[in-house]
N, C-alpha and C positions, 0 to 999 in steps of 0.2 A: 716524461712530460711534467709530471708533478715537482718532480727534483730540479726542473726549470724554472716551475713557478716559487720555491720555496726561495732558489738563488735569486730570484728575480726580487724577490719581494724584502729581504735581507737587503740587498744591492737599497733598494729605494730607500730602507731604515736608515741605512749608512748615510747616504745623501743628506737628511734631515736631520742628524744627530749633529750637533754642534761642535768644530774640532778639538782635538784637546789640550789640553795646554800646553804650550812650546813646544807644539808642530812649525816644522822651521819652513818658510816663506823666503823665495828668493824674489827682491825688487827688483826691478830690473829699470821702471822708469816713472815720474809722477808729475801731474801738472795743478795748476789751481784750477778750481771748478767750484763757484762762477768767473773768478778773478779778482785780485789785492784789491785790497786798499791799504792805504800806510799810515804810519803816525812819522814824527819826527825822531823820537825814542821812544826806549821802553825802560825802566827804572827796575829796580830790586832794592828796596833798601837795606835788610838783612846783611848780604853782599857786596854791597856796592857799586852792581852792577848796573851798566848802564852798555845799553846793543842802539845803535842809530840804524833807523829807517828799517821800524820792522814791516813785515808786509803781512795784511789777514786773509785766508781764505779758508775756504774746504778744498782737500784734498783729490784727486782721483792718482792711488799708488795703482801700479800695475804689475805681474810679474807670474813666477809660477808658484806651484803647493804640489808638492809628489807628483811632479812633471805638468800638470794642467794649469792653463791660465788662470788668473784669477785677477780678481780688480776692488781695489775697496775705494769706499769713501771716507773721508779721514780729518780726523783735526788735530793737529801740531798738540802732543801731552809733554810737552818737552821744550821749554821756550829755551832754553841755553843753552842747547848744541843744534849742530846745524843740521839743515836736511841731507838723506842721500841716500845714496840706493845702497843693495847688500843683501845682507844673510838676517831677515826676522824673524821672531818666535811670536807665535799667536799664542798670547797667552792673556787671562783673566786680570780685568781692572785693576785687582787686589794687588800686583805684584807692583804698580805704582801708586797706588791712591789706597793704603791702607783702611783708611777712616768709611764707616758702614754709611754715616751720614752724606758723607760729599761724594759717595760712590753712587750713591741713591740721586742724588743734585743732578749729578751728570748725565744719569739714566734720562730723569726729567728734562732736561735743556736737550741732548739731542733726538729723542725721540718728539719733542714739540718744533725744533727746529727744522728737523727733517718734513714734518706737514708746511710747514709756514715756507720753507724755500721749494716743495712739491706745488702750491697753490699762487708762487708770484711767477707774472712773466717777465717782467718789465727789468734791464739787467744791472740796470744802477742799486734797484730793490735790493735784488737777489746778490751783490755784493753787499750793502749793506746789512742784510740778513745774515748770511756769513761771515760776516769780518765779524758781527757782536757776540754770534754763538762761538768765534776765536777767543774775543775777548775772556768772554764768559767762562771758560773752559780754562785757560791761562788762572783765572780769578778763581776760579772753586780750588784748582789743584795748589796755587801757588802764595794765595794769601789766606794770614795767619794772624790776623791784626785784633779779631773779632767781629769785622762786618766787611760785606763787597763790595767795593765800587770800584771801576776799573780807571779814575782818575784820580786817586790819592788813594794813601797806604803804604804798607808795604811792597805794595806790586803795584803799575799803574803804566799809562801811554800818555803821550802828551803830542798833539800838534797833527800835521799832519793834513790827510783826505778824509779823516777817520772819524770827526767828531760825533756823527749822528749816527755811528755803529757803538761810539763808547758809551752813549745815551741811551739808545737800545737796549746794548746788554746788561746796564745794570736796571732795565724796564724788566728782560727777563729774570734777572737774578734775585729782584724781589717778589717775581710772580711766584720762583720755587722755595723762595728763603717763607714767604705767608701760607702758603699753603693753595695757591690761586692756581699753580697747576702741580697736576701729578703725573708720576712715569708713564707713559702708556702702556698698557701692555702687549706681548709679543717679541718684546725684543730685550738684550742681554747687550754689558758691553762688554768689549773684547780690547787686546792692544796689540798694534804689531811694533816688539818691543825690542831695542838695542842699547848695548851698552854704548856703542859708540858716537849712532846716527842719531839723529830726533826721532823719540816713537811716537805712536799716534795712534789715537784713540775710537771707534770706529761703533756700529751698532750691529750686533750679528740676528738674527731671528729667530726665534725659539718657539716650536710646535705646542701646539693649543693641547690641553689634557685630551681635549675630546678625539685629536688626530693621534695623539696615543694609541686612545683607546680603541678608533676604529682598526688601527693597524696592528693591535696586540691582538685585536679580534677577528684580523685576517688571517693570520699568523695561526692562529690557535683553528681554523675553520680550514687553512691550506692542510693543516698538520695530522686534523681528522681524516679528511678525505685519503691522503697517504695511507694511514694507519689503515681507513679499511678496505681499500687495495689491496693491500698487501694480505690483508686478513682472508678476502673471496680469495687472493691467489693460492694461498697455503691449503685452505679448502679444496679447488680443484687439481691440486695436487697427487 
C-alpha cells in the first residue's frame, strides 16, 4: 500500500514538472481561436519581403505528446513560413528568441493578454485583442530598428480589418517597453518548434515554491512512514 502511495505521488510530480526540451509533439490539427483579422500586407524591410493578406489570431494547435492528446494555445513566432501540422519539439523560448530582454517582453505581453482575452466577451473585442498581441509578438521577435511600432520600421502591416489591433498592440508594447506592466507570475514560455512549419510560441505553467515545498514534504512524510513499517516488520521478525 505504501509502495502505491509513493507511485502515486511520483505519478502527480511528473504531471507538474514542466516537459523538457524537444520532447517531440505530433500536430495533428489547428484553428484560430477567436478568429483573423487581416491586414492587406505585411513588409520586412531587412529582406524584402513582402506576404499579402496576412491573417491575426491565437491559435488552438491540437495533436498528441507520448500517445496523449494534448492542445495548446499559440501564437505564430515564425511570420515567414507557413502554418501546418507535423512532427514539433517543445522546446524553450531560448532556442528562437535568444535575447534575455525580448524573452522577458514576451512573458509580459502573453501572460497580460491571456487575463485581457479571459475577461472580454464581446467577439469583435476578443479578435481584436488577439490580432494585436499577433501583432505584438511578430514586433518583439522581428524588429531590430530600435523601437516598436507595428506600422513602420523594419517590420510592419498595412491596411486591411486590422487597424485598431495595430493601435492596440503598440498601446501594449509600450505598456512593456515603460515598465506599466510586468510578467505575471506562474507561467514560463515554451515553443512548439519546426524547422519547416511556423512554430509558435505558447505559455506553459509553472508550480509556486510553496507547491514544491508541500509535495517535497509529502514525499519525505510518505517515505518515513515506509521506513518505519518496515523497521516494526524486522522487529517482529
Amino acid at each position: 500500500m505504501m509502495r502505491n502511495a509513493l507511485m502515486a505521488a511520483a505519478l502527480a510530480l511528473g504531471a507538474m514538472v514542466p516537459a523538457a526540451a524537444n520532447a517531440s509533439v505530433i500536430i495533428t490539427g489547428y484553428d484560430d481561436n477567436p478568429g483573423y483579422l487581416d491586414a492587406d500586407k505585411m513588409v520586412y524591410t531587412p529582406t524584402g519581403f513582402v506576404g499579402s493578406w496576412p491573417g491575426m489570431s491565437r491559435f488552438v494547435f491540437t495533436g498528441t505528446e507520448n500517445g496523449k492528446p494534448v492542445a495548446f494555445l499559440t501564437y505564430c513566432a515564425d511570420a515567414f513560413s507557413a502554418i501546418g501540422t507535423g512532427t514539433f519539439e517543445r522546446a524553450d523560448i531560448g532556442v528562437l528568441v535568444s535575447d534575455p530582454t525580448r524573452q522577458q517582453q514576451l512573458l509580459t505581453l502573453l501572460t497580460h493578454s491571456d487575463l485581457l482575452l479571459g475577461a472580454e466577451s464581446d467577439l469583435l473585442a476578443q479578435k481584436t485583442i488577439s490580432a494585436a498581441t499577433q501583432l505584438a509578438v511578430w514586433e518583439i521577435i522581428s524588429e531590430h530598428s530600435g523601437s516598436y511600432d507595428t506600422r513602420s520600421g523594419e517590420f510592419y502591416t498595412v491596411g486591411g480589418n486590422s487597424g485598431d489591433a495595430r493601435a492596440l498592440a503598440n498601446s501594449y508594447l509600450n505598456q512593456i517597453t515603460t515598465g506599466g506592466w510586468t510578467a505575471i507570475a506562474g507561467h514560463k514560455l515554451q515553443l512548439l518548434f519546426s524547422k519547416d512549419q511556423q512554430s509558435q510560441v505558447f505559455l506553459s505553467a509553472v508550480p509556486e515554491p510553496a507547491s514544491w515545498a508541500t509535495m517535497i514534504g509529502g514525499f519525505a512524510l510518505v517515505g518515513g512512514m515506509v521506513r518505519r513499517k518496515r523497521a516494526a516488520t524486522a522487529r517482529l521478525a
